[in-house]
N, C-alpha and C positions, 0 to 999 in steps of 0.2 A: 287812201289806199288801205287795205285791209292786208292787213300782217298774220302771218301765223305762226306766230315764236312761241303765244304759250302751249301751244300744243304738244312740243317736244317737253315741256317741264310739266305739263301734267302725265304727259304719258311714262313720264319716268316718276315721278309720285307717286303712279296708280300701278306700278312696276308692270306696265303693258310696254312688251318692241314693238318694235317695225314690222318684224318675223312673226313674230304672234298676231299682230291685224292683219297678215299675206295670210299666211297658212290656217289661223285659225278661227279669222274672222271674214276671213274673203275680201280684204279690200285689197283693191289692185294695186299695183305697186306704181302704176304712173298717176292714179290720186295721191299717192305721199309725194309723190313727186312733182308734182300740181303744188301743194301745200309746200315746198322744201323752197321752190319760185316765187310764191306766192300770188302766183296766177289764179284765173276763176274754179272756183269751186263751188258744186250744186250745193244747196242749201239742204238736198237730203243725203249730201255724203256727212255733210256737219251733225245735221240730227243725230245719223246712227253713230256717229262717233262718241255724242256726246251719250248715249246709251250705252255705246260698249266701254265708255272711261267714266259714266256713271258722274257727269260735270254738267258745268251749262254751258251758254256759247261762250262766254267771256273768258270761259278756260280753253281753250281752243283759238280764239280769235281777237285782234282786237282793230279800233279805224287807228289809222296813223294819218295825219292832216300833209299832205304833198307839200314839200317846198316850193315857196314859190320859186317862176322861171322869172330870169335875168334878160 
């Protein structure tokens, strides 16, 4: 599964909100909300993220190996 925990610690690093990628970067606010689930996310909302926080993917994203079912 693919997580996106660091993206909240880089955005607060790069002291970029939530508010500021809505209003001043135009991302939609049901992509953060995509990333908050960690549901699928296009590969070019990652790119431009990682341009407007000036990171790579690994600060945004990382795999997490699923438990095994019982």
């Amino acid at each position: 599964m693919i997580v996106y925990d660091r993206l909240w610690k880089t955005m607060k690093k790069r002291g970029i909100s939530q508010y500021s990628l809505i209003h001043d970067y135009n991302i939609n606010e049901s992509q953060l909300d995509r990333f908050r689930k960690n549901s699928v996310i296009k590969t070019v909302t990652i790119d431009r993220l990682c341009k407007i926080l000036d990171c790579n993917v690994e600060d945004i994203c990382q795999y997490v190996k699923d438990e095994p079912e019982e």
